[in-house]
N, C-alpha and C positions, 0 to 999 in steps of 0.2 A: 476495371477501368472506370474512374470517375467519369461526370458529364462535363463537359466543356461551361464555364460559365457564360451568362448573357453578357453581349459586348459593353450593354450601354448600362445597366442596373449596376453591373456590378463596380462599375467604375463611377456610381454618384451613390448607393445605397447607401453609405457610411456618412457623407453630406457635412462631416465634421473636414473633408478635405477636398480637395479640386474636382474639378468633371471636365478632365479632360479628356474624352469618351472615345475609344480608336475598338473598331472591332477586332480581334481578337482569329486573324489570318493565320492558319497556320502554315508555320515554316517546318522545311526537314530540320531537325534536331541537328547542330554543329556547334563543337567546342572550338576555339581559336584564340590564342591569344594575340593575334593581330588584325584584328576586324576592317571590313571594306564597307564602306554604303554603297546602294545602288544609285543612280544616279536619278530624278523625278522623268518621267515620261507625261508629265501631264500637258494639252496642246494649249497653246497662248491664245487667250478669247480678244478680238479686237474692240476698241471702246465707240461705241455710236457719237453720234455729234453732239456736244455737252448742252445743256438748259439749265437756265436764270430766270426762274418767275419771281424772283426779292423772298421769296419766305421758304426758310427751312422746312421741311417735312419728316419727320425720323419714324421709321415705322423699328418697333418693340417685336424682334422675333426671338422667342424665347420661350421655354417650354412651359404650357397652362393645364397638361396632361404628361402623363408617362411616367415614367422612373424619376425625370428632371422635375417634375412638376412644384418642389417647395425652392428647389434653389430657385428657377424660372420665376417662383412668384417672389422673390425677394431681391432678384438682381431688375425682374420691372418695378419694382417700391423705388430700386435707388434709380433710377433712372427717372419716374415721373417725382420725383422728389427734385432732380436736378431740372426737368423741366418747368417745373412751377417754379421754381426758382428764380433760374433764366427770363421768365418773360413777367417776374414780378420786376426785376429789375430791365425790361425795357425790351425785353426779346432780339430775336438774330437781325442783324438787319433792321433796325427796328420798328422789326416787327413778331408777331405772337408764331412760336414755334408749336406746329400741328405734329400730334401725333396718331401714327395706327397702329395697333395692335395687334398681331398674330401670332398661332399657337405654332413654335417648331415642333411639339410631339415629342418623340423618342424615335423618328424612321427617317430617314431621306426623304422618303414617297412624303409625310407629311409637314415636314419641311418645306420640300417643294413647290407642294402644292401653295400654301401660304406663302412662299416667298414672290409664285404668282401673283395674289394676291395683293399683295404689297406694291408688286411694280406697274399694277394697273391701277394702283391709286397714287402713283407718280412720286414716291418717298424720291430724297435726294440721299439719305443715305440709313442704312438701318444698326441697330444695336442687338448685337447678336450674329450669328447662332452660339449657343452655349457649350456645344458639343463639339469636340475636335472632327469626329466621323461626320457629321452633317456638313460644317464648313467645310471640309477636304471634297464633298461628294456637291453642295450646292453653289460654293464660290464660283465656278463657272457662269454662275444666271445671274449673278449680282455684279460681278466685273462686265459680263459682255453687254449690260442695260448700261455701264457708267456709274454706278451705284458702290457708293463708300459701304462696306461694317466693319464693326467696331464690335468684336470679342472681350466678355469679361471673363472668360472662363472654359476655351479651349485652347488648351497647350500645350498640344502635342507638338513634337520635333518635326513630322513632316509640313508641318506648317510654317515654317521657318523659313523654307524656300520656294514657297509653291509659288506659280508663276499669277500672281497676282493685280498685275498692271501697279502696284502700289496702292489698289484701291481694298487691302484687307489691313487693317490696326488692329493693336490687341492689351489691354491694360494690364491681366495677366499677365504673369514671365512664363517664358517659354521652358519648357520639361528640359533645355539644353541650361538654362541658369539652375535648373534643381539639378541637374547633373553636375554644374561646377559646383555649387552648395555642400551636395552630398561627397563628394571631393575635399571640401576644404576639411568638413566635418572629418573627413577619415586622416586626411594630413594631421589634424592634431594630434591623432592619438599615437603620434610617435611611431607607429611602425612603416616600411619603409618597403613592403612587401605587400600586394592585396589579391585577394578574389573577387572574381564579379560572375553571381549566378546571376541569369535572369527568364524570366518567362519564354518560351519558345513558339513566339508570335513575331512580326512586323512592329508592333509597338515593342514591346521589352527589347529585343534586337539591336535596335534603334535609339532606346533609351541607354542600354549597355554599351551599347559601343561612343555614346557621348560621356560616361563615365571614364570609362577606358584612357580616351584621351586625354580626359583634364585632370586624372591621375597621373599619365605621364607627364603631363606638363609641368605637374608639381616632382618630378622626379623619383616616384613611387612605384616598383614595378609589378604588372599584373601578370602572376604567373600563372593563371587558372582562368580560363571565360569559359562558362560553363551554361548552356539552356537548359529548361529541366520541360518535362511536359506535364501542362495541369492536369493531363487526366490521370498520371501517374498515380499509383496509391501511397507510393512509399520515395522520399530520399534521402536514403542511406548510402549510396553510392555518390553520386554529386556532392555530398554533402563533406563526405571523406575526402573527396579530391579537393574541395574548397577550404576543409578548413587547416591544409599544407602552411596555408597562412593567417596570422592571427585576425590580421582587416578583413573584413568581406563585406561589399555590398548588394542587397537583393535589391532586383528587380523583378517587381510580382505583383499579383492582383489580391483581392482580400479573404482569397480562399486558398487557394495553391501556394502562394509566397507566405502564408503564414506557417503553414505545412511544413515549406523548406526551411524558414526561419528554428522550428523545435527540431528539424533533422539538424542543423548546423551546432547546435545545444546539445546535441545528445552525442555528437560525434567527437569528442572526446581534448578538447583547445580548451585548456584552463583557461586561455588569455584571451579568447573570442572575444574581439570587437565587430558588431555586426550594426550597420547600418543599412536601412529600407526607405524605401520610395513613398511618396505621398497617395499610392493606391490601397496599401496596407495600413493604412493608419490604424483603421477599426478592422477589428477582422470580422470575417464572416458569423464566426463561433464568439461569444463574446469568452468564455472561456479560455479562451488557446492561447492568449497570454499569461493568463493568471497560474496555469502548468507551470510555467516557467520557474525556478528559485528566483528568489530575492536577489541573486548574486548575479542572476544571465541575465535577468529585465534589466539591472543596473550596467550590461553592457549592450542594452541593446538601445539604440535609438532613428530617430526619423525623421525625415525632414519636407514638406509641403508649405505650397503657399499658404498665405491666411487667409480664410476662409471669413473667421468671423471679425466684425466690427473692433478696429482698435481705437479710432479718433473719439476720442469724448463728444466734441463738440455736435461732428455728425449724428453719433448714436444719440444724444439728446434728442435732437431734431426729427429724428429718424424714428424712433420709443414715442415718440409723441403723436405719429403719424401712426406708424404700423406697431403698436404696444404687441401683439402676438408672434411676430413675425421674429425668427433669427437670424435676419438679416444675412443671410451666407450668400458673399460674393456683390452683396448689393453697395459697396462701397467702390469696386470694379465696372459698375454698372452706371455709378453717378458720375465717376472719372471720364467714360466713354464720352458720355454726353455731353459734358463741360468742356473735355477738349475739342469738338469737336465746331461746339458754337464758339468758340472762342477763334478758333480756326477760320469758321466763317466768318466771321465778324474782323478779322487781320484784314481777310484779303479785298474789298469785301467781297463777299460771293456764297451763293449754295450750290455752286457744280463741285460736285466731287471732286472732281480731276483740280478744282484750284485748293482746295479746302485741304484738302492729304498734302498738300505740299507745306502748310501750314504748322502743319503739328507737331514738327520738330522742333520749330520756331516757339511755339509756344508752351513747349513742357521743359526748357535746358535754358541754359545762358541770360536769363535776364536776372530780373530783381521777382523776387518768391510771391507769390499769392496762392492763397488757400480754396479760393471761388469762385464763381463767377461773375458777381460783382465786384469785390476787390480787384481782380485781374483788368476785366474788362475797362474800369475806370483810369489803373496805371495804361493800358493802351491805349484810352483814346486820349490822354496827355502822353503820347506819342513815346512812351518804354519797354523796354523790349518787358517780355514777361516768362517767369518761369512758374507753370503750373503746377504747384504738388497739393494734390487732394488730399481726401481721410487715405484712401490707400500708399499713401507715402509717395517718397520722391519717384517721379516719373521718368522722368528724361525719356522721351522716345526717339530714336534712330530715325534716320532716313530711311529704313523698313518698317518702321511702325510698330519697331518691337521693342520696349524695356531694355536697354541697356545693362541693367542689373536690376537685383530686387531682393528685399528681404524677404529670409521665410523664416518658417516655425518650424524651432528642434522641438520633436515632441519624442518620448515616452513616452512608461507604462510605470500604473499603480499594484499594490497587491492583488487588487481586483484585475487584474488583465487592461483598464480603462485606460485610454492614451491622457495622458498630461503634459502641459507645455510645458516649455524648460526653456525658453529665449529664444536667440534670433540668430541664423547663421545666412553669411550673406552670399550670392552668387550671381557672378560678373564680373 
């Protein structure tokens, strides 16, 4: 028996793809091709009486230690990037937007702890957490103070409906748009029949059963839902019953899903179309692609959000500031904070509770700007505004969630190494 991997490493070690970090619960092992969710049990925190002191405050929770520690330091670059910005051009309110800085760690307990922190130094709303498992475990302390965040980069499904007062946003698409994504990706390839392994957790579960549906919905049908268990040594078995049909999509982590991925290849589908989740991008073994023939990597593909910098203009600005830095997720990070002073500055106000009402307002239906100076000026000559930053069009929901979102079809090279290959969309 293998060892179970770590919840939160193993879901940012690769840092070429998302961190959207969900520990790793295990469920009893069930195969189904008609999958149920369970329903959320989590209890609705109530909001205290709101505060307007005129000045923004955003406290930066985001990890400066752990496993997260380079993405953490590159999604704070785009954020204090968008905050000098902001108050070059005249600040919230105007006036100069404070920030504080705390480390979320890689734990709950150090999360916590600084989220503490944060709320005794009177933030009105924070950027961050980065981690799907920390937000799911600390949104309780930051909804029941009245306090907005604003996620670049947890995007797990159970965050989709957690009962949040409306005061959680997230610039990230949710793992349910990479589920339609990886959906549309399998719709082209013409077959009209699919399998869907996936990891034998709460997250994979969860993930696969969002799959599931938006293959139905494209009139695809999945004969096979198959869990496997990562401590498994071997899958030769799941792997035979999944590849009954030529599509398959895995849901896995960068050690076990890559596993099943060379089981799915060896089990005998000339025609394998195998598509995988934005956890697998890099595998754990940098090897375990590169096994693959020429002819199975060229059917196997992947789909995650973007991770790194695509806007010229920001990575300019951005290289010029932090030249060492990779910038992963730090363009998610300056979206956060733009939309949020923008928000405040509509209504006017820096209570939460008015400012989240705001943000749908100002990422959909107006006339486009790119910043927050441009935007800000078509508002105060009284236009409505539509914010799309370097992370592309925004549109945010009256939940606070991306509407849709592009991501990245990546591959692999002869060396095993993932390569992008364009953009598939899902929403």
């Amino acid at each position: 028996m293998r060892p179970r991997p770590h919840p939160y490493t193993d879901r940012v070690r690769h840092l070429g793809v998302p961190a959207s970090i969900l520990a790793c619960c295990t469920l009893a092992l069930a195969c189904s091709p008609s999958p149920e969710s369970a329903a959320p049990t989590t209890s609705i925190p109530v909001l205290p009486e709101p505060r307007d002191d005129g000045r923004l405050v955003i406290g930066l929770l985001l990890p400066a230690s752990g496993a997260g520690a380079e993405i953490g330091g590159s999604m704070r670059n785009g954020a204090e990037l968008a905050i000098d910005e902001i108050n070059q051009a005249g600040g919230v309110n105007r006036a100069p937007v404070v920030t504080v800085t705390a480390d979320e760690g890689d734990t709950p307990v150090t999360a916590s702890r600084s989220i503490t922190e944060l709320l005794d130094r009177d933030v009105d709303v924070i950027i961050g957490p980065a981690s799907s498992l920390i937000a799911a475990t600390t949104l309780p302390l930051t909804t029941s103070a009245g306090v907005l965040s604003c996620s670049p980069s947890a995007s797990a499904l159970s965050l989709d409906t957690f009962p949040d007062l409306g005061l959680f946003v997230r610039t990230i698409p949710s793992d349910s748009l990479q589920a339609a994504a990886m959906a549309s990706h399998m719709e082209g390839t013409g077959y009209r029949e699919a399998s869907i392994v996936y990891i034998g957790d709460s997250y994979g579960r969860e993930f696969a059963e969002a799959v599931y549906q938006e293959l139905t919905d494209q009139n695809i049908t999945v004969g096979e839902f198959i869990a496997f268990d990562p401590s498994d040594d071997e899958y030769s078995d799941e792997a035979d019953r999944a590849v009954a049909a030529s599509a398959v999509a895995v849901i896995g982590d960068n050690e076990a899903g890559t596993r099943m991925v060379e089981a799915l290849f060896e089990a005998g589908n000339d025609q394998l179309e195998v598509v995988v989740n934005d956890a697998m991008r890099v595998p754990n073994s940098a090897s375990t692609y590169s096994r693959l023939s020429t002819v199975d990597r060229e059917h196997l593909r992947g789909v995650s959000p973007q991770a790194h910098i695509g806007d010229q203009a920001f990575e300019t600005r951005y290289r010029a500031r932090y030249p060492e830095s990779r910038g992963l997720f730090a363009v998610n990070a300056y979206d956060c904070v733009n939309i949020i002073a923008l928000a405040a500055n509509a209504v006017p106000s820096t209570e939460a509770a008015r400012i989240v009402q705001q943000i749908s307002a100002v990422t959909s239906d107006g006339t486009q700007c790119l910043n927050f100076a441009s935007c800000d000026l078509l508002r105060s000559n009284e236009r409505d505004i539509n914010y799309d930053g370097p992370s592309g069009q925004l549109d945010l929901g009256a939940d606070g969630e991306p509407a849709f979102s592009a991501f990245d079809l990546f591959g692999y090279d002869d060396d095993g190494v993932d390569i992008s290959l364009g953009m598939v969309t899902g929403g």
